[in-house]
KOLVO-680276 format. One record per atom (N, C-alpha, C): residue in three letters; chain; atom name; x negated, y negated, z. Coordinates in nm, 4 decimals, m for minus. Example, Ala and Ser with C-alpha at 12.3 -4.5 7.8 and 13.67 -1.06 7.14 Angstrom:
BEGIN
<'ALA','A','N',<m1.3190,0.5690,0.7800>>
<'ALA','A','CA',<m1.2300,0.4500,0.7800>>
<'ALA','A','C',<m1.3200,0.3300,0.7800>>
<'SER','A','N',<m1.2850,0.2250,0.7080>>
<'SER','A','CA',<m1.3670,0.1060,0.7140>>
<'SER','A','C',<m1.2900,m0.0030,0.7870>>
This chain:
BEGIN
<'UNK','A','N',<5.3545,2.9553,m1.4445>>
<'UNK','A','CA',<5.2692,2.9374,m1.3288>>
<'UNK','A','C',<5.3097,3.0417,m1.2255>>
<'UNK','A','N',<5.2071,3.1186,m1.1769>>
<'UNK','A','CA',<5.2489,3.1934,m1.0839>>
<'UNK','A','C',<5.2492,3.1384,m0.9133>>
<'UNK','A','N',<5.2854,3.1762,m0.8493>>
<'UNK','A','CA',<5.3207,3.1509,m0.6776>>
<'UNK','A','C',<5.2259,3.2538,m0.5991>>
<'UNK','A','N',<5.1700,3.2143,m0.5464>>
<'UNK','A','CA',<5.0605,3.2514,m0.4148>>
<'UNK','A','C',<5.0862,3.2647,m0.3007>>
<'UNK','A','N',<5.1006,3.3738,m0.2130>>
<'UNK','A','CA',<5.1639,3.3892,m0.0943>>
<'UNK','A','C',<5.0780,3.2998,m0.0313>>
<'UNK','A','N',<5.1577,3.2779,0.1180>>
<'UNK','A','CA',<5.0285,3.1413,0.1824>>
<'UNK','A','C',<4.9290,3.2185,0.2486>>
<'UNK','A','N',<4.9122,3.3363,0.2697>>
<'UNK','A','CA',<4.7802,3.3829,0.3087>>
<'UNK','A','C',<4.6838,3.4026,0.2207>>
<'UNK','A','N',<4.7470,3.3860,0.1151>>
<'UNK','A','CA',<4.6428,3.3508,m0.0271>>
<'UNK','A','C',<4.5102,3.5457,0.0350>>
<'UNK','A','N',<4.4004,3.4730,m0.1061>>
<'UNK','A','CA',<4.3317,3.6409,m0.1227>>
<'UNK','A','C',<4.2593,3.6579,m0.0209>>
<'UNK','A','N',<4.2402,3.7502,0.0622>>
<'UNK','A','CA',<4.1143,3.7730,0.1445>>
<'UNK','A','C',<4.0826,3.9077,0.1198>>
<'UNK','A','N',<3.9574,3.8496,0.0888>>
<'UNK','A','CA',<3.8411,3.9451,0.0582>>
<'UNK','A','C',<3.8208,4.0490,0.1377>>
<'UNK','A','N',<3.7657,4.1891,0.1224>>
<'UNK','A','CA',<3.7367,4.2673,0.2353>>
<'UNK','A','C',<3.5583,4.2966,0.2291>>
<'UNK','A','N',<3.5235,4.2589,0.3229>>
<'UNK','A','CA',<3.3830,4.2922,0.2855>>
<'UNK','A','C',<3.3260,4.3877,0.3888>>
<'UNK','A','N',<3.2482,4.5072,0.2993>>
<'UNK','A','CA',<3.2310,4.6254,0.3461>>
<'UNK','A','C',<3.0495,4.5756,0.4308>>
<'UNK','A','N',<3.0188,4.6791,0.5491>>
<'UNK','A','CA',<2.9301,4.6844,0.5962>>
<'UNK','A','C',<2.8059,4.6497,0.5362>>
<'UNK','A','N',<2.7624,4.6847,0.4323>>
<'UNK','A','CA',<2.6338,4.6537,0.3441>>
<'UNK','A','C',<2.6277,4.5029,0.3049>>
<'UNK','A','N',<2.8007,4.4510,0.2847>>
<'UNK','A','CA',<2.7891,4.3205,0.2343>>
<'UNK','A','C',<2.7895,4.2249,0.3044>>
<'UNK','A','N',<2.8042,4.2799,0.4498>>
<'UNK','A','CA',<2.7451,4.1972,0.5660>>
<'UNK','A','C',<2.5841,4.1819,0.5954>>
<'UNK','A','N',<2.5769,4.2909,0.5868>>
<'UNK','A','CA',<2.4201,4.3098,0.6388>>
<'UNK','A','C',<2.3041,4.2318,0.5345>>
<'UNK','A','N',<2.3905,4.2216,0.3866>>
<'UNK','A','CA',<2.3473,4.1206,0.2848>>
<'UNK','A','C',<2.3624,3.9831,0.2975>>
<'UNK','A','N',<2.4806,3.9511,0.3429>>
<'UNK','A','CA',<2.5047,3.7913,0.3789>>
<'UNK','A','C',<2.3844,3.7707,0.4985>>
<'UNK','A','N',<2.4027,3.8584,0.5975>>
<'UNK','A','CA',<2.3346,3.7984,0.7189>>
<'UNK','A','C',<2.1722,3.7607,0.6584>>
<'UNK','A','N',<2.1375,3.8455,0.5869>>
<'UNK','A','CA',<1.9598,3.8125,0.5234>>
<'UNK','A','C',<1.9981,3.7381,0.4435>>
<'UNK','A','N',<2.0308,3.6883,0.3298>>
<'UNK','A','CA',<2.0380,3.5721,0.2486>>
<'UNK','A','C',<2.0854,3.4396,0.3612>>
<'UNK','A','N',<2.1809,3.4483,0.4126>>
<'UNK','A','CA',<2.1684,3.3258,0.5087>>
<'UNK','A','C',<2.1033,3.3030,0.6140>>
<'UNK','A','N',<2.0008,3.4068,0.6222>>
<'UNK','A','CA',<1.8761,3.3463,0.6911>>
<'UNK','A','C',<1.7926,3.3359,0.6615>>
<'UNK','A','N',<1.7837,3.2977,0.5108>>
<'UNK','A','CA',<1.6732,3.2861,0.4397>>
<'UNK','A','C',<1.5835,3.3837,0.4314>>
<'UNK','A','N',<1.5766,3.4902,0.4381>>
<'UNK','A','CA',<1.4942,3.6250,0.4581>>
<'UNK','A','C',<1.4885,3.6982,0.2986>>
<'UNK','A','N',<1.3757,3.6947,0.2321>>
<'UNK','A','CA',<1.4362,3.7879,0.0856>>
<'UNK','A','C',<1.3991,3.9546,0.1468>>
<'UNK','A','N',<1.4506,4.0297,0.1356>>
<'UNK','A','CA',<1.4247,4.1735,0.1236>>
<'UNK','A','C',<1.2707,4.1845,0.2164>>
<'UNK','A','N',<1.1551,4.1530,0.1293>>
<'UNK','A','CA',<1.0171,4.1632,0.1676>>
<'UNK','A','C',<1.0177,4.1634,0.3229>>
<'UNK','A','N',<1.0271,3.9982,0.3353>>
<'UNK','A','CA',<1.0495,3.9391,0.5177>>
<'UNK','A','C',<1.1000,3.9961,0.5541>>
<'UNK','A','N',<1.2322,4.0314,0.5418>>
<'UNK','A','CA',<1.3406,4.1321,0.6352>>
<'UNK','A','C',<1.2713,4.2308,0.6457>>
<'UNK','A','N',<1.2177,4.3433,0.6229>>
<'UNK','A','CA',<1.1929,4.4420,0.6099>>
<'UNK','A','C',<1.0712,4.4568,0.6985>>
<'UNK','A','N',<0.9607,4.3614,0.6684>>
<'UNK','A','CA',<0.8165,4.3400,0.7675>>
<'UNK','A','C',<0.8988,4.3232,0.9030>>
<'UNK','A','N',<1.0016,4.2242,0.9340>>
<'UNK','A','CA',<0.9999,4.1762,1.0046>>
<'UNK','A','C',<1.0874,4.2838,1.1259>>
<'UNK','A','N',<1.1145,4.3837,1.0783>>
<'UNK','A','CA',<1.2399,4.4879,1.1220>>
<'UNK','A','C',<1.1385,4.6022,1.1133>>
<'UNK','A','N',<1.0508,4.6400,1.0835>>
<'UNK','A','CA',<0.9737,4.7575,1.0483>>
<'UNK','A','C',<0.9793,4.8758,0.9256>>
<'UNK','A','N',<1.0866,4.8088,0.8557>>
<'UNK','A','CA',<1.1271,4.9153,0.7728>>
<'UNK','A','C',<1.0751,4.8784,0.6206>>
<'UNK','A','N',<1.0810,4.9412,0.5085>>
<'UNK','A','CA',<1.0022,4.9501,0.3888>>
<'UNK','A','C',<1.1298,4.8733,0.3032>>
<'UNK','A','N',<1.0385,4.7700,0.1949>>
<'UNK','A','CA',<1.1620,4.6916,0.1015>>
<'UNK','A','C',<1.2782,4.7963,0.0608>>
<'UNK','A','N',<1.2147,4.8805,0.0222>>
<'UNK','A','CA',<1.3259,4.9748,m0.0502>>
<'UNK','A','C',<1.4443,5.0596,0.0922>>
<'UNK','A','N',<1.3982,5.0722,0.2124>>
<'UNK','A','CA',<1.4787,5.0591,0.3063>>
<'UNK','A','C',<1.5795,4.9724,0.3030>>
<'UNK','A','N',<1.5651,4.8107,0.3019>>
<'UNK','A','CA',<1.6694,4.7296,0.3315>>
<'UNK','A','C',<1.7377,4.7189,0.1869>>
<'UNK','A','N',<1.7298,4.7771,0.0454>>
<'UNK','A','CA',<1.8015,4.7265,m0.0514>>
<'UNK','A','C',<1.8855,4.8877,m0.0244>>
<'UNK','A','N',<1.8334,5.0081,0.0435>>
<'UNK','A','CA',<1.9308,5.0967,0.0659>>
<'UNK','A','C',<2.0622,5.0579,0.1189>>
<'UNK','A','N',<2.0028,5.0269,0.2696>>
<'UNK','A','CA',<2.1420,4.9478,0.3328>>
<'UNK','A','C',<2.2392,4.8708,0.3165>>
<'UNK','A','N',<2.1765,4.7501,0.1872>>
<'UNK','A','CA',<2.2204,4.6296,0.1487>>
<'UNK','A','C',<2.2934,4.7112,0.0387>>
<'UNK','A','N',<2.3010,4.8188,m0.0548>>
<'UNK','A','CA',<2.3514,4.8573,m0.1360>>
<'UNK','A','C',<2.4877,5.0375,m0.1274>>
<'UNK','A','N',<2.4440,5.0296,0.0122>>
<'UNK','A','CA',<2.5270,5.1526,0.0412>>
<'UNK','A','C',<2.4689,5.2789,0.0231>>
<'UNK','A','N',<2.3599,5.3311,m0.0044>>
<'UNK','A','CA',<2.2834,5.3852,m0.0301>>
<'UNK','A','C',<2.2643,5.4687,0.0978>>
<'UNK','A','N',<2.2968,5.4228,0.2115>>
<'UNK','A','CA',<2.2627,5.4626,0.3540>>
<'UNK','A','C',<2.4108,5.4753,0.4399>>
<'UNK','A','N',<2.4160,5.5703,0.4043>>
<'UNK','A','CA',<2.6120,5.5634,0.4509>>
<'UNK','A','C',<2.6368,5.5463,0.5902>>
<'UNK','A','N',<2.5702,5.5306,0.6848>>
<'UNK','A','CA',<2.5958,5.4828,0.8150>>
<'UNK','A','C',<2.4669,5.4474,0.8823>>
<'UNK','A','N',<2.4812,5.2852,0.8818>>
<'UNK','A','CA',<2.3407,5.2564,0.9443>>
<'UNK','A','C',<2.3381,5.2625,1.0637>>
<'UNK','A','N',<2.1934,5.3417,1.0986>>
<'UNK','A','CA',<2.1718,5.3555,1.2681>>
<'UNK','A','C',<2.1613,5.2395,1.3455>>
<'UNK','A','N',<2.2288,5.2270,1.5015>>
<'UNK','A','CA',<2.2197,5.1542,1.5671>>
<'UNK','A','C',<2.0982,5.0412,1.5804>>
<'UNK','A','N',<2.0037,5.1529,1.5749>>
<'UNK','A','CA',<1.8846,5.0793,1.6294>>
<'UNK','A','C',<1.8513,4.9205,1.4878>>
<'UNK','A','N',<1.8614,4.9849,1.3783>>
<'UNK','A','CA',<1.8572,4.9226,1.2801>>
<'UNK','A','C',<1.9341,4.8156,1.2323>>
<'UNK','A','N',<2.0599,4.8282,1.3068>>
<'UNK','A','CA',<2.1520,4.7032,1.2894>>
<'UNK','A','C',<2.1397,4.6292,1.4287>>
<'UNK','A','N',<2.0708,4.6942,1.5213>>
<'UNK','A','CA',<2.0108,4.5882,1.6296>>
<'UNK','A','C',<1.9088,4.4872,1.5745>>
<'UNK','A','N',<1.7881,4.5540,1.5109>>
<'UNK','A','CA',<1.7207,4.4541,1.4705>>
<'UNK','A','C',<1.7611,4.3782,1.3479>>
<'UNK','A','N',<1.8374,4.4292,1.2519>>
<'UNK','A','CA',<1.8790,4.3246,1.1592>>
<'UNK','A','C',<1.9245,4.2120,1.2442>>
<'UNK','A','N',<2.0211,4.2413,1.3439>>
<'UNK','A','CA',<2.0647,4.1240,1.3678>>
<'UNK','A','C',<1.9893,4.0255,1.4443>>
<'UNK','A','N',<1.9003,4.0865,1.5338>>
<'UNK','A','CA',<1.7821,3.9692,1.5372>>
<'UNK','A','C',<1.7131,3.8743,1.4681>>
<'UNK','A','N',<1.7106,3.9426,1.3938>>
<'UNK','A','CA',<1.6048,3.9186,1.2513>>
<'UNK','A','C',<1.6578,3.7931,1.2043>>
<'UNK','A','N',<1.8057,3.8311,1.2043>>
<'UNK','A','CA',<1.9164,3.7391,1.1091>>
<'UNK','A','C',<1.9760,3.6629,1.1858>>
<'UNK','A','N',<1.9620,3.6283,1.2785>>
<'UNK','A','CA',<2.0403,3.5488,1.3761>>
<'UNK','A','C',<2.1959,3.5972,1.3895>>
<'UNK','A','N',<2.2376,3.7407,1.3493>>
<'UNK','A','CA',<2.3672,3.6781,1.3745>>
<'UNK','A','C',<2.4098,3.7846,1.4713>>
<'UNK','A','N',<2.5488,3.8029,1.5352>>
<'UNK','A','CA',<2.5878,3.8907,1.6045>>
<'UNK','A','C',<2.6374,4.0451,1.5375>>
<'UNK','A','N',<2.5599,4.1433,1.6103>>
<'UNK','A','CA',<2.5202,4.2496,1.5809>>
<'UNK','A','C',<2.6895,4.3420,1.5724>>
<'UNK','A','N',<2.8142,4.2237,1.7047>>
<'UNK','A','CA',<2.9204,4.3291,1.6627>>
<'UNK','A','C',<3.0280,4.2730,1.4660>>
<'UNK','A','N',<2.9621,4.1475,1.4419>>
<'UNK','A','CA',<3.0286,4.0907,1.3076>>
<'UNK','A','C',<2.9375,4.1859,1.2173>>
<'UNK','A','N',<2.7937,4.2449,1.2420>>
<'UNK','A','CA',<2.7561,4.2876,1.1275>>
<'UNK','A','C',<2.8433,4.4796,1.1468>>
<'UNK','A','N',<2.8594,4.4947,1.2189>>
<'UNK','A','CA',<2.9601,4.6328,1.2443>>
<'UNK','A','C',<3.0859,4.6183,1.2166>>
<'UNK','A','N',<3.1551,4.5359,1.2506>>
<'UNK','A','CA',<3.3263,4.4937,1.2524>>
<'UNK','A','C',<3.3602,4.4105,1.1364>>
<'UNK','A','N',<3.2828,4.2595,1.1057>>
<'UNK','A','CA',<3.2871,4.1745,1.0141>>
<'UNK','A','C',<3.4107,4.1295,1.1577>>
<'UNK','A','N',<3.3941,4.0887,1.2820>>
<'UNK','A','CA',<3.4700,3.9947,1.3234>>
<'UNK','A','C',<3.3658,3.9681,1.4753>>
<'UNK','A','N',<3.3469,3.8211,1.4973>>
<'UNK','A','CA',<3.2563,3.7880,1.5148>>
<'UNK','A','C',<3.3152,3.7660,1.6251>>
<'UNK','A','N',<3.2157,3.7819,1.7697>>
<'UNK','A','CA',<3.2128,3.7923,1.9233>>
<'UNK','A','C',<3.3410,3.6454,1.9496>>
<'UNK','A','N',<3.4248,3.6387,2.0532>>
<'UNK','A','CA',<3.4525,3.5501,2.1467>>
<'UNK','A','C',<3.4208,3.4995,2.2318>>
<'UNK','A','N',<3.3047,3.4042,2.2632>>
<'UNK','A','CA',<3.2720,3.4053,2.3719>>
<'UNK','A','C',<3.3562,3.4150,2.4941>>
<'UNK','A','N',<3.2622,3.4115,2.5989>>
<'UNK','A','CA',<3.3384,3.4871,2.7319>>
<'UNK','A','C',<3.3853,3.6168,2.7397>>
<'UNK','A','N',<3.3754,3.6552,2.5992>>
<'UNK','A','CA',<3.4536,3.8219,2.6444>>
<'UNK','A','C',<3.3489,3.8790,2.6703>>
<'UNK','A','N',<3.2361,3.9161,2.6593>>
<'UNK','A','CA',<3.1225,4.0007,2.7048>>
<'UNK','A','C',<3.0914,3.9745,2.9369>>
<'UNK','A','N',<3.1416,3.8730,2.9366>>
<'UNK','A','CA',<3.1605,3.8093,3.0544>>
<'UNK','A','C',<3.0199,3.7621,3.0807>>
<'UNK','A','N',<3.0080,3.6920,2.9545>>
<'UNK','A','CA',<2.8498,3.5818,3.0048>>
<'UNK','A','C',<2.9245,3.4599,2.9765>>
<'UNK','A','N',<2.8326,3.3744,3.0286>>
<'UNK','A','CA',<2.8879,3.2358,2.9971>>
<'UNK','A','C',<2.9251,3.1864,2.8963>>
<'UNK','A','N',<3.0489,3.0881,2.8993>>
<'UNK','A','CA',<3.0236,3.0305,2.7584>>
<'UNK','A','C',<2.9903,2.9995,2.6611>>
<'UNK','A','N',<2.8577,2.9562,2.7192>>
<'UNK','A','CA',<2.7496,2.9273,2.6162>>
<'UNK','A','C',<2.6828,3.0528,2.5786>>
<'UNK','A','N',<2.6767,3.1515,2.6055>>
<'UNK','A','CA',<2.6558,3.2763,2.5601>>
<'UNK','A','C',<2.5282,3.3215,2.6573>>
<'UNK','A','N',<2.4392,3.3919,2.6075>>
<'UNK','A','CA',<2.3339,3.4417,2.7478>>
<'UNK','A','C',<2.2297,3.2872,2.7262>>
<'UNK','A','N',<2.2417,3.3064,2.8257>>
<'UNK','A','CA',<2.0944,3.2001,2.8807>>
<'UNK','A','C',<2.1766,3.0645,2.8509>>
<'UNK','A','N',<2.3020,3.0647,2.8840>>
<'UNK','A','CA',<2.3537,2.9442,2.9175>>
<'UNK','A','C',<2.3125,2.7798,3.0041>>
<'UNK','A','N',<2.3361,2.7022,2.9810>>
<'UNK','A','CA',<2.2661,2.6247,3.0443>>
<'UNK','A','C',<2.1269,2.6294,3.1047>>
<'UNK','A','N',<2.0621,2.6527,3.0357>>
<'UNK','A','CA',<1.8621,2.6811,3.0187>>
<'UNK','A','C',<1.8183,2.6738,2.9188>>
<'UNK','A','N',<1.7696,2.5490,2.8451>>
<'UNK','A','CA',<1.6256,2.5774,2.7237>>
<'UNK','A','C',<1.7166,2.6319,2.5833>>
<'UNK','A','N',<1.6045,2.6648,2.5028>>
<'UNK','A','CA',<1.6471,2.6888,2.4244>>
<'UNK','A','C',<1.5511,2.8471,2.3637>>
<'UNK','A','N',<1.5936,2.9646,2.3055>>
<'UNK','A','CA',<1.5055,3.0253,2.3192>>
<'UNK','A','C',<1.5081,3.0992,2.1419>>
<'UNK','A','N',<1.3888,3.1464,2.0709>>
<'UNK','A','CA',<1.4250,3.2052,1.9472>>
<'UNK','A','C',<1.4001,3.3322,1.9649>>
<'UNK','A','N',<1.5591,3.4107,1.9534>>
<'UNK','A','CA',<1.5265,3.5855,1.9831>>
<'UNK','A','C',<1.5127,3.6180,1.9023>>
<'UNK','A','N',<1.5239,3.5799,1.7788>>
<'UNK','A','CA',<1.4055,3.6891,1.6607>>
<'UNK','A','C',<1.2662,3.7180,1.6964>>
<'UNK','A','N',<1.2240,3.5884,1.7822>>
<'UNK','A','CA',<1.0640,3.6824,1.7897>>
<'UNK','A','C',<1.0281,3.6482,1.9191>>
<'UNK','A','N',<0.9231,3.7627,1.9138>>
<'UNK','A','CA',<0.8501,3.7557,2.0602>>
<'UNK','A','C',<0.7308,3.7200,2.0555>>
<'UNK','A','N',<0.6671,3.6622,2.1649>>
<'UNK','A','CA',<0.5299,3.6126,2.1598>>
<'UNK','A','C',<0.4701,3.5504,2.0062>>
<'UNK','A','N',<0.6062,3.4636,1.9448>>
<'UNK','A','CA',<0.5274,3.4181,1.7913>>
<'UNK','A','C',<0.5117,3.5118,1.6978>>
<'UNK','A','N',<0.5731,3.6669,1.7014>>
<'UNK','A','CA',<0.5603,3.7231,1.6578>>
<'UNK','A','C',<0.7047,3.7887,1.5979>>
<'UNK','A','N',<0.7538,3.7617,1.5054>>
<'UNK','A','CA',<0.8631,3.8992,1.4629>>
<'UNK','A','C',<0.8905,3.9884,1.5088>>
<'UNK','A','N',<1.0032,4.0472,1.5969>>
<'UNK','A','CA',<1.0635,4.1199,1.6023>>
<'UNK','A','C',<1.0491,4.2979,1.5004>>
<'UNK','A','N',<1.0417,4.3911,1.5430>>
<'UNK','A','CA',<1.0503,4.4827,1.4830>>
<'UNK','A','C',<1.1093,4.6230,1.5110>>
<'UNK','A','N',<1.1332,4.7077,1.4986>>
<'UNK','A','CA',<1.2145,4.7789,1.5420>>
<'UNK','A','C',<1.1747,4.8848,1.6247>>
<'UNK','A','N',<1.0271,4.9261,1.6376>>
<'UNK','A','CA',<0.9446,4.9637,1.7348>>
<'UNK','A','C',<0.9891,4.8783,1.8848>>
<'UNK','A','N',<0.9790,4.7683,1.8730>>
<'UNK','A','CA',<0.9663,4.6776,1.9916>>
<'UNK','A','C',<1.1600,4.7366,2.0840>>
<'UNK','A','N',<1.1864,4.7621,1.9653>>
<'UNK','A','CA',<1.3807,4.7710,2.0473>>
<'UNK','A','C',<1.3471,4.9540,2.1199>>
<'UNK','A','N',<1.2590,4.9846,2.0913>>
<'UNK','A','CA',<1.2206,5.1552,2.1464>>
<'UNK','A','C',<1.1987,5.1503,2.2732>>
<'UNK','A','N',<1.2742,5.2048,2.3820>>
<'UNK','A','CA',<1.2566,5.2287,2.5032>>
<'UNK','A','C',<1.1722,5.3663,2.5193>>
């Protein structure tokens, strides 16, 4: 029998295999993600596969809309503290409502819309 240090295995998971978790756990297959971000299916299986060796900002802004999750875990793989950004606890729009930032006006989010 072998002995297991107590930090036991941790995995390292590279940028693409974030940006993969975040769409499978939001229920999004490829298709959706992709409408919903502006970009073409074969776009998001680039990213999702490494294919795209450094994804642009703008693009991992809207993934993470898309996907609900925080945009610095899909860059870092270590996920915000609250209070450190110096918003409230509860994060923005603290104590008010409840709001869904994937979309606007009932509509999906896309990556046009993040264009100033």
């Amino acid at each position: 029998m072998s002995v297991q240090s107590a930090a036991g295995i941790i995995p390292t998971f590279t940028i693409y295999d974030r940006l993969r978790k975040a769409r499978e756990v939001s229920g999004l297959d490829q298709a959706a993600l992709a409408d919903a971000i502006g970009v073409t299916r074969a776009s998001v299986s680039a990213y999702e596969t490494g294919r795209v060796a450094k994804p642009r900002k703008i693009v991992l802004n809207a993934w993470a809309l898309a996907t609900g999750v925080p945009v610095q875990w899909l860059e870092t793989g270590v996920a915000p503290v609250p209070g450190d950004d110096g918003a409230p606890a509860g994060g923005a729009g603290a104590g008010g409502g409840s709001r869904d930032w994937t979309r606007t006006n009932n509509r999906p989010i896309n990556s046009r819309m993040l264009c100033h």
